[in-house]
DRENDO-1510 file (C-alpha; in Angstrom, 1 decimal, always signed):
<recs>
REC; n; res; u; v; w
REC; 1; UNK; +5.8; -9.7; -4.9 .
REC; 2; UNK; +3.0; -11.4; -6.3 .
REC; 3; UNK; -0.2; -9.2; -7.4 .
REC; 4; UNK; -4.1; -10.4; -7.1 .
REC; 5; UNK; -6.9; -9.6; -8.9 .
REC; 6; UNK; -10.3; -10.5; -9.7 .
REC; 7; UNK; -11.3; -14.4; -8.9 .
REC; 8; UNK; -7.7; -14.6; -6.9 .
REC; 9; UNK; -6.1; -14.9; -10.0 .
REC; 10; UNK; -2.2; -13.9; -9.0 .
REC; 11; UNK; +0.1; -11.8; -11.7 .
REC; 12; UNK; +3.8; -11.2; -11.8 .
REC; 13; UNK; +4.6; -8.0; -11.5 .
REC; 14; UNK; +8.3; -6.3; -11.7 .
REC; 15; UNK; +10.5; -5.4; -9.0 .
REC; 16; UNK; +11.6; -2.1; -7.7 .
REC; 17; UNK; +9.5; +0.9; -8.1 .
REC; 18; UNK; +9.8; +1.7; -12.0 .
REC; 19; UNK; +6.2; +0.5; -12.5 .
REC; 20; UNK; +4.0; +1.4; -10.1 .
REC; 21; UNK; +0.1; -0.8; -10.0 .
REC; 22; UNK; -2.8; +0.9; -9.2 .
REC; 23; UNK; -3.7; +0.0; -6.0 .
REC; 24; UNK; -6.8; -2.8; -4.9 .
REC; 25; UNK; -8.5; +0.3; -3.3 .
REC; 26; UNK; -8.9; +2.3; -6.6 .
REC; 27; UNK; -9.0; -1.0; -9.0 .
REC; 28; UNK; -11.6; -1.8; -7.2 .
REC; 29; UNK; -13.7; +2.2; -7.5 .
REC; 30; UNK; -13.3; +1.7; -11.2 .
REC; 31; UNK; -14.6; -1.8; -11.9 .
REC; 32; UNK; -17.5; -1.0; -9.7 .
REC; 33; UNK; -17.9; +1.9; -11.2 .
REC; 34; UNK; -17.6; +0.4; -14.8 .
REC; 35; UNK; -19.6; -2.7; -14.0 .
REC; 36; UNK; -22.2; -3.3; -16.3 .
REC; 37; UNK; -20.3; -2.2; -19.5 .
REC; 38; UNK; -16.5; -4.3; -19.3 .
REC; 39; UNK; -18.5; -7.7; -20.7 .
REC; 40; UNK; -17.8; -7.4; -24.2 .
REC; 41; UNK; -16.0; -4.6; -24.1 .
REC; 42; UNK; -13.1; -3.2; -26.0 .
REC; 43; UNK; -10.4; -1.5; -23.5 .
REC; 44; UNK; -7.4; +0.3; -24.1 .
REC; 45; UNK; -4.7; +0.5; -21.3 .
REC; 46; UNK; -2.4; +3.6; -21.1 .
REC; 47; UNK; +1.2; +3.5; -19.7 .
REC; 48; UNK; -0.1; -0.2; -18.8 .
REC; 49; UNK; +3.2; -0.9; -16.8 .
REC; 50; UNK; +2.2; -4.5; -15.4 .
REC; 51; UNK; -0.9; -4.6; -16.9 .
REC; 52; UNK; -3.1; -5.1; -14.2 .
REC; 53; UNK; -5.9; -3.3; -15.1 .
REC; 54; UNK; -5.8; -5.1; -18.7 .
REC; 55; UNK; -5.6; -8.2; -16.8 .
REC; 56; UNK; -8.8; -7.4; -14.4 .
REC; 57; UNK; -10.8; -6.3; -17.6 .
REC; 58; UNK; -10.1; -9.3; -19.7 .
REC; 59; UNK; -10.8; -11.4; -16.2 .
REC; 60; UNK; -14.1; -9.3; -16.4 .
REC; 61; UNK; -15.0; -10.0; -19.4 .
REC; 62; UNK; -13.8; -7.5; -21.8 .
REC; 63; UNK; -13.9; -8.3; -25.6 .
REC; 64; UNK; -10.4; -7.0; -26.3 .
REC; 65; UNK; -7.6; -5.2; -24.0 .
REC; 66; UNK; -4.5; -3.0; -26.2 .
REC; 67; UNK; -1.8; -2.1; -24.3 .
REC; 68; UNK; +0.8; +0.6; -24.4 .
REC; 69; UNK; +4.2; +0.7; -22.8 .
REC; 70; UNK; +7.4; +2.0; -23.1 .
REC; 71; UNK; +8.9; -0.4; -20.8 .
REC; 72; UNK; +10.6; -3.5; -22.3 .
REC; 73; UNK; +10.6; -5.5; -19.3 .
REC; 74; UNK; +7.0; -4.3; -18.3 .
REC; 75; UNK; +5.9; -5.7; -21.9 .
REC; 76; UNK; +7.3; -8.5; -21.2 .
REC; 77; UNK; +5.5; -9.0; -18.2 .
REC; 78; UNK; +1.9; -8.0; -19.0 .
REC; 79; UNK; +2.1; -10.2; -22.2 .
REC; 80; UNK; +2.8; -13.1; -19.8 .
REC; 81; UNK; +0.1; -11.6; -17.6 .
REC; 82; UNK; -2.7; -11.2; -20.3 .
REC; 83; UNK; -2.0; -14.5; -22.0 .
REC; 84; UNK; -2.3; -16.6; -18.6 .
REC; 85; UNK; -5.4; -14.9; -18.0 .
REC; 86; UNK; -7.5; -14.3; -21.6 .
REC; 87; UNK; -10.1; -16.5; -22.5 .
REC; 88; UNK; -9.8; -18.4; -26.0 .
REC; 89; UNK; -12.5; -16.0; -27.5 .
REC; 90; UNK; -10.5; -12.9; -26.0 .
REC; 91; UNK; -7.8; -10.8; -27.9 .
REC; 92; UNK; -5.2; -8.8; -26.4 .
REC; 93; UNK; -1.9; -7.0; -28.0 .
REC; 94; UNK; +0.4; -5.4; -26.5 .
REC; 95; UNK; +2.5; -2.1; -28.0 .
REC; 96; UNK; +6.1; -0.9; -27.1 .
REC; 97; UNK; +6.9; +2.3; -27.7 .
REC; 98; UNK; +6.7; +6.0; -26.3 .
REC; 99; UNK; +2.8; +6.2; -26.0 .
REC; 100; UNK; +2.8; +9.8; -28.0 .
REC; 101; UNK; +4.6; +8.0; -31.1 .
REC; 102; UNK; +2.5; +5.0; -30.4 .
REC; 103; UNK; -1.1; +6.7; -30.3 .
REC; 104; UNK; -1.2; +7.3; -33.9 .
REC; 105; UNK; -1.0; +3.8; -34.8 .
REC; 106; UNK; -4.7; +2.9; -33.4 .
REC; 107; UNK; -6.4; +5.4; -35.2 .
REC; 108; UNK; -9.6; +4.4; -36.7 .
REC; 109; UNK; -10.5; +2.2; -33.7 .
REC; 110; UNK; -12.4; +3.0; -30.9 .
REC; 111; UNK; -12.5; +1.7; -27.1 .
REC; 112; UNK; -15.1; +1.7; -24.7 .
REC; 113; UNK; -12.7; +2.5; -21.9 .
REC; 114; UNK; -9.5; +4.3; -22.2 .
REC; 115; UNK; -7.5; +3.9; -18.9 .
REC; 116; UNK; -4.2; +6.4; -18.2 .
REC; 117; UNK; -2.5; +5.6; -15.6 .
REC; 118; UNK; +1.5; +8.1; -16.2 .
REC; 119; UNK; +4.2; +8.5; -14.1 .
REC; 120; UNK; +2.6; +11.4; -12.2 .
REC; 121; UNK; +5.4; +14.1; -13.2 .
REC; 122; UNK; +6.0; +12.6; -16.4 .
REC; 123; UNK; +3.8; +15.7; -17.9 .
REC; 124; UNK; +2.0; +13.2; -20.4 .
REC; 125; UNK; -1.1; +14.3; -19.3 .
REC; 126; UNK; -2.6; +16.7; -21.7 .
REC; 127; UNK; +0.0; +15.6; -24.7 .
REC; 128; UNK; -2.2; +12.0; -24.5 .
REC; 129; UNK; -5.2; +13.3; -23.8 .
REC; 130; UNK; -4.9; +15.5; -27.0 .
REC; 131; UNK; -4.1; +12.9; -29.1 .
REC; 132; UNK; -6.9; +10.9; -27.7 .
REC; 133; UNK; -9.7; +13.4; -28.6 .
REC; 134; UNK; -7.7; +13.6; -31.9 .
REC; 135; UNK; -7.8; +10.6; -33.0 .
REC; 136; UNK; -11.5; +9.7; -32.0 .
REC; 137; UNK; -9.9; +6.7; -29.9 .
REC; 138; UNK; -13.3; +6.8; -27.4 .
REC; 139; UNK; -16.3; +5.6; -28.5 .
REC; 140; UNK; -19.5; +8.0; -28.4 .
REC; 141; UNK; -20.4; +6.2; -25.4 .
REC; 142; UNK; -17.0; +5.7; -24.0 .
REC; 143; UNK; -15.7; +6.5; -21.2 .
REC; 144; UNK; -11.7; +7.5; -20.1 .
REC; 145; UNK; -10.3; +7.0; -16.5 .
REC; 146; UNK; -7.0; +9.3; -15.7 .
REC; 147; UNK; -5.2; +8.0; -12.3 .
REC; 148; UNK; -3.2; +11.2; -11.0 .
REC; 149; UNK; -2.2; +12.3; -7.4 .
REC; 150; UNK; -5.2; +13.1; -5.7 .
REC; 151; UNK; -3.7; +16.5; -4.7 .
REC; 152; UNK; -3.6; +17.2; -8.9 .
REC; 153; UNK; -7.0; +16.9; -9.3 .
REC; 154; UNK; -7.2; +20.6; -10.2 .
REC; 155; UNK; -4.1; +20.4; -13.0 .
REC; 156; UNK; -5.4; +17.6; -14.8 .
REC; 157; UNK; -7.6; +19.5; -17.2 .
REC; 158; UNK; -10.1; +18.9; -19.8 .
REC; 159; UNK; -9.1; +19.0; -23.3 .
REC; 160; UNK; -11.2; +19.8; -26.9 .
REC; 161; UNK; -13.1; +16.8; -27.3 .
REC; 162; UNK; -13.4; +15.8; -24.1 .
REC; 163; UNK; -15.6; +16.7; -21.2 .
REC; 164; UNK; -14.5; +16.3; -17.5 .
REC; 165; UNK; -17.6; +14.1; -16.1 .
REC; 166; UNK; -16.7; +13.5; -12.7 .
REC; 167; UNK; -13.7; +13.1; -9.9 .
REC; 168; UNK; -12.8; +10.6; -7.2 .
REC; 169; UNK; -10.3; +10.2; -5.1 .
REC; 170; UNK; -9.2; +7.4; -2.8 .
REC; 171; UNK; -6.3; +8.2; -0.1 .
REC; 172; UNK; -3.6; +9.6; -2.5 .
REC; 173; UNK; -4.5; +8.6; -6.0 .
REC; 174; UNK; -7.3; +10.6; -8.0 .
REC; 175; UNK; -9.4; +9.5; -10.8 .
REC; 176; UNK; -10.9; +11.7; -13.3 .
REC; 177; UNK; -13.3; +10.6; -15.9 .
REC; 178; UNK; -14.1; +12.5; -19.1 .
REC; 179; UNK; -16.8; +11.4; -22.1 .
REC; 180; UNK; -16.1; +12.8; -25.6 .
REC; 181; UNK; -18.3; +15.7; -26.6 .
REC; 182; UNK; -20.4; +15.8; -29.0 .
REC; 183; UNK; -17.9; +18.3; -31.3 .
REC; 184; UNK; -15.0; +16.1; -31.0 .
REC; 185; UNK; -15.6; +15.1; -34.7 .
REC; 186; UNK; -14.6; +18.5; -35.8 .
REC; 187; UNK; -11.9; +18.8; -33.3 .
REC; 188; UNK; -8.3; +18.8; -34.9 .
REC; 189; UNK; -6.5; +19.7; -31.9 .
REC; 190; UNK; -3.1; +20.6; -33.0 .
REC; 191; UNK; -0.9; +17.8; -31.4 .
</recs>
């Protein structure tokens, strides 16, 4: 079944339930949330399954979307997805691989927004967001969205370098957003 997103642009997505989008409802919370700071800005997309939310930052205007998914099939489809909606001036890449092996590989860069969206008992949740803090991948002024079940809210903890700013939720998803302290420089989390 066909997905749409921003300016009723229509994505494939994969059948069956192996990746699972992130609702309208909550795409929606976030962009609003975030608007004002996707133009021109570099995103990184987390478990990126279809890669919806890549697709609706690049459709918003975002400088740069990276991707990361185990998923051969799923890569295959958000490729297809980000290159029928990028803009000549916009770059996109997309990385397959187990996202705790794959992490290390974007160390020195640094994103504006971080979105991690798991499978919700795939107990990634603090391994990523370790490595995350560890390798410095949010900018000072970034800002990282986690999608979990809105009855986790609780178990989806703050890490060294980050700081738990705020939670949502929206039926039965949850977002929680987290900045990077100001110590995360001298944070060497053990990962």
């Amino acid at each position: 079944m066909p997905l749409r997103i921003y300016g009723n642009r229509q994505l494939k997505t994969l059948p069956g339930q192996a990746t699972r989008p992130t609702t309208g409802r909550v795409r929606e919370a976030l962009f609003n949330i975030w608007r004002g700071s996707i133009v021109g800005c570099d995103w990184l997309d987390l478990c990126a399954g279809n890669g919806v939310m890549g697709a609706e930052a690049l459709c918003r205007g975002a400088q740069s979307v990276v991707g990361i998914e185990q998923s051969d099939p799923a890569c295959r489809t958000l490729q297809q997805n980000w290159q029928q909606v990028a803009r000549p001036e916009q770059t996109f890449k997309v990385i397959r691989g187990d996202i705790l092996k794959r992490l290390p590989q974007l160390s020195g860069q640094q994103f504006h927004h971080i979105y991690f969206d798991p499978p919700y008992q795939s107990g990634l949740y603090e391994p990523v967001m370790t490595a995350i803090a560890h390798y410095q991948l949010l900018g000072s002024q970034g800002e990282l969205a986690v999608e979990h079940a809105a009855d986790a809210s609780a178990a989806i903890a703050a890490v060294p370098g980050l700081t738990l700013r705020t939670q949502k939720k929206y039926g039965r998803t949850g977002l929680s957003f987290y900045t990077p302290t100001s110590e995360s420089t001298s944070v060497s989390p053990e990962l």
